[in-house]
Every structure is written in C-alpha cells, then in structure tokens.
N, C-alpha and C positions, 0 to 999 in steps of 0.2 A: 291150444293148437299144437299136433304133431309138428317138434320141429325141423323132421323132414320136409313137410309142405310144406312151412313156414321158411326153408333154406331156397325151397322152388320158387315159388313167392319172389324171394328177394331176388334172384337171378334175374325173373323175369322180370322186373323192375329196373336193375340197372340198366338192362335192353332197352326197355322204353325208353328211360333217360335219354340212353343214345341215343335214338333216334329222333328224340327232340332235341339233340346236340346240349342236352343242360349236364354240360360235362362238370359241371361244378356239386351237381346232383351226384354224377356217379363219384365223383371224390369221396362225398360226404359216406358214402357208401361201404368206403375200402378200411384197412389197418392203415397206419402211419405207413409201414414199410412192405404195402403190397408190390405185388411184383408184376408183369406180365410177357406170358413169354407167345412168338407169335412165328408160325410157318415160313418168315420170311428173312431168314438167315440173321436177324438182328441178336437173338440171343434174347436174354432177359433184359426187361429194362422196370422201372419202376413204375409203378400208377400215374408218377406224373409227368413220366418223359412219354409214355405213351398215349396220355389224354392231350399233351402240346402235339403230340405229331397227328392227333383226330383234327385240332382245332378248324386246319383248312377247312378242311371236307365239309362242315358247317355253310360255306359260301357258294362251294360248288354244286350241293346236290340240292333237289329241289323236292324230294321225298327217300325214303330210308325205312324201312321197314322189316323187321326181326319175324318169319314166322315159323314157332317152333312146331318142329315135326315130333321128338319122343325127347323124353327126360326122367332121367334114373338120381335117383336120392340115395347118399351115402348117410354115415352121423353126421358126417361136416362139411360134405362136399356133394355137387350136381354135376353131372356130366350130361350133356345133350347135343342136340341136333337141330340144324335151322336153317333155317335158309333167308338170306340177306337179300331183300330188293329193293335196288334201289333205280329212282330216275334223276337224272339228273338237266341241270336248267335246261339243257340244248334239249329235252323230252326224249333223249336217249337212254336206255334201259338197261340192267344188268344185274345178274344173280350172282352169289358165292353162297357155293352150299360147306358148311361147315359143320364141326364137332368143338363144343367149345367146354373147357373144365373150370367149374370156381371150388375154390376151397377156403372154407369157412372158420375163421377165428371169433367166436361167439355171435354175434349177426352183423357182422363185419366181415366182407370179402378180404382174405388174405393174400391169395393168388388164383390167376385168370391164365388157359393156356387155349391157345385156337388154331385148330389145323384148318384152313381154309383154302380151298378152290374156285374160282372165277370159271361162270359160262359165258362169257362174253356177252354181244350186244344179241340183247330180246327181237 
C-alpha cells in the first residue's frame, strides 16, 4: 500500500475513534511524546493532557461525527478539512468547520494541530 494513503487511512481512523470517544484508541495511535496544538490560545499540550481535556465531552454529546471534505498527503504528514457535527443530549446541534494537520513518525501520529471555528446552533 502507498504510504501516503496508508498515512490518510490512519488520520481517518483516529477521527472515528474520536467519535466513538475510545480515546484510549487514539492514544494507542500516537508517539510516546505527541504533541497537540489547538486554536484555542492553550498553546501546545501533549496527547494526553489533551485526550483528558476531550474526556467530558464523551457525557455530554450524544452524536459527533468527522466528515472529511479534502485531504492532501505529504511523506509524513495529512493536512485536511472537515467539518465536526455534533448533537448533543438536549438534541441541540452544532458544526465546527476545521483544518486539521497530523504528522507522522513511522505509523505513529507525532503531532496534531487544529485551527477550528464554531457555526453555532443548527
């Protein structure tokens, strides 16, 4: 298998995880010392301060769903686009359209970086 597709692939996998919150899935996913850096003035944090800070989000939403619009293949790295819908228990609704970057240390995510925007309620 080209392992450009084989790097698209595994993006889109750790996506699913998320949304089936098996966040223990996307660990198993990453290098010991990935990283994650995210729109939201935090700065970079590592895979696993940022998988605790998902953890809630597991209780609250009641669907979550990744669909990717375009994705560009490096040697090591995917950069794409996607849009996040989710609903959540109350049956209220809500997108963030993003650009999200993984970069690749042999078929291990090493670093994940996500510029993302919120449409508010559907």
């Amino acid at each position: 298998m080209d392992m450009r597709k084989n790097i698209g692939e595994m993006a889109t996998r750790c996506l699913r995880r998320m949304e089936s919150c098996d966040f223990e899935g996307v660990r198993a996913m990453c290098t010991e010392t990935a990283t994650v850096w995210h729109n939201d003035g935090t700065g970079d944090r590592t895979i696993d301060e940022k998988l605790e800070q998902l953890r809630p989000l597991a209780g609250a939403v009641g669907s979550l769903r990744f669909d990717i619009t375009r994705q560009f293949h490096g040697a090591n790295e995917v950069l794409q686009q996607h849009v996040l819908r989710m609903t959540m228990l109350d049956g209220s609704r809500s997108e963030v359209h993003a650009a999200m970057y993984f970069r690749f240390d042999g078929d291990l995510i090493d670093r994940m970086e996500e510029y993302a925007y919120g449409m508010g309620a559907a």
